[in-house]
Wavefront OBJ file of the C-alpha trace (Angstrom):
o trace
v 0.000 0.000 0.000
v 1.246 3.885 -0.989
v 2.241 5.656 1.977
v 2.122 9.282 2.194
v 4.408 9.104 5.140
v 6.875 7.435 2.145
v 6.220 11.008 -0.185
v 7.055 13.209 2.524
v 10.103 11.819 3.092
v 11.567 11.842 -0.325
v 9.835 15.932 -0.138
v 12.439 16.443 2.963
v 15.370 13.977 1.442
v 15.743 16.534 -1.201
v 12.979 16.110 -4.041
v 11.190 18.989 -2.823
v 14.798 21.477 -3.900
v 14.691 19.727 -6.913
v 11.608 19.881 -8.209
v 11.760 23.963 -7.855
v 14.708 24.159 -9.560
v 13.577 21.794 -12.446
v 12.522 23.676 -15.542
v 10.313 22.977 -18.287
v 12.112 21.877 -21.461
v 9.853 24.484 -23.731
v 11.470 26.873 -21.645
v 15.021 26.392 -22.032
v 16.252 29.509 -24.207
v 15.260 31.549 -21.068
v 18.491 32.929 -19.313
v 16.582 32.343 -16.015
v 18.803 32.127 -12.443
v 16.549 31.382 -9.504
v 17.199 31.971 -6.336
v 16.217 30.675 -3.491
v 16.121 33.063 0.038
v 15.025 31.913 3.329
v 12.408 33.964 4.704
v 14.322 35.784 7.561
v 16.510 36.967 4.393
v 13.790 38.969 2.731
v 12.998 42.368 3.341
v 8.562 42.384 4.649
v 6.531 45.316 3.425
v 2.664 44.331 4.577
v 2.477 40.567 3.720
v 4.686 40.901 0.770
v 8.428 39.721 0.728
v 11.208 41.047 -1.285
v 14.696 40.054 -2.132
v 17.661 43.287 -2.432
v 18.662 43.587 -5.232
v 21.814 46.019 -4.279
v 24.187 43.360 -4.792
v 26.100 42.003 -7.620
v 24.737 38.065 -7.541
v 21.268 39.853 -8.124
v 21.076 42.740 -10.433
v 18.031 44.318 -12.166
v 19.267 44.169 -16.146
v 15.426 44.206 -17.991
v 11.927 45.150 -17.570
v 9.029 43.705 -19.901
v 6.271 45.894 -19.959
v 2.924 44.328 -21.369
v 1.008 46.878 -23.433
v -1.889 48.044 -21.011
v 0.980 49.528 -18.597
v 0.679 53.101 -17.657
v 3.435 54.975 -15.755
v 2.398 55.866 -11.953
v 5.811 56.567 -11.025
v 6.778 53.257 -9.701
v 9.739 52.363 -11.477
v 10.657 56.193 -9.949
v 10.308 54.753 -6.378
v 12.350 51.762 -6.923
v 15.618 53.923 -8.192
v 15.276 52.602 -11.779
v 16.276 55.774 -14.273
v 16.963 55.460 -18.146
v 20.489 56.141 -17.062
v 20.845 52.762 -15.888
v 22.425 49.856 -17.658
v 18.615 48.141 -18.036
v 16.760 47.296 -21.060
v 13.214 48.028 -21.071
v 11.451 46.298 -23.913
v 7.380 45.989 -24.495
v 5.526 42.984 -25.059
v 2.207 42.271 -26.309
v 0.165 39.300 -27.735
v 1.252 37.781 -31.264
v -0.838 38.007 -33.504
v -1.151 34.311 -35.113
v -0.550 32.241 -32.105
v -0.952 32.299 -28.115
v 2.909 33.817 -27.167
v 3.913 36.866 -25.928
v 6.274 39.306 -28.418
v 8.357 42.103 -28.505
v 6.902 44.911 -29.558
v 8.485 46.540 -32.487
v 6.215 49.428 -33.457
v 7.938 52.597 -32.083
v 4.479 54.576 -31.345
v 3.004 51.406 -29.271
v 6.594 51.622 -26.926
v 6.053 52.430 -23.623
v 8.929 53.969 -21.399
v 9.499 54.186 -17.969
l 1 2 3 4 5 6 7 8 9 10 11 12 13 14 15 16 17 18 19 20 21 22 23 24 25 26 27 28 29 30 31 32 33 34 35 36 37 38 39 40 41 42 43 44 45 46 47 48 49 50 51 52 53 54 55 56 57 58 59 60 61 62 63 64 65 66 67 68 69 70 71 72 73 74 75 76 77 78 79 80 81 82 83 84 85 86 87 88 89 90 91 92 93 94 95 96 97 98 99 100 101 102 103 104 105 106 107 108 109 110 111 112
């Protein structure tokens, strides 16, 4: 007979760690790092956590924008200028099949 008691100890033997750092093949050509904090490492604002990213093993180097954003001055309140060495590129929805883009239309651009 299956034991769950059996699944949780493979989850604390190390399967657990694995299976969040296991990606899906599809998305392989990402240049994704995670990284994994413990919670007494990230900063708490209300119930939300965050991770510093004034360090070099972490480093802000792009922002996607989808096409509905609208500047409210929050980029402004992170730090993040144009002068900055990040690339800020906008997406939107391809037109002949369910994936997200780059959008290469100048006029449809959005900036921070």
């Amino acid at each position: 007979m299956w034991s769950h008691y059996a699944l949780l100890k493979k989850l604390k033997n190390g399967l657990m760690e694995e299976l969040c750092r296991t990606k899906f093949k599809h998305w392989e050509y990402e240049k994704e790092i995670r990284l994994f904090l413990t919670i007494e490492d990230a900063e708490k604002e209300g119930k939300h956590l965050f991770a510093d990213f004034d360090n070099e093993a972490m480093k802000l180097r792009e922002i996607v924008m989808g096409s509905n954003y609208e500047s409210c001055g929050e980029f402004e309140k992170l730090g993040v200028s144009l002068e900055d060495d990040i690339s800020i590129i906008t997406a939107r929805c391809a037109f002949q099949n369910f994936s997200i883009v780059k959008q290469h239309c100048k006029k449809m651009q959005k900036t921070i």
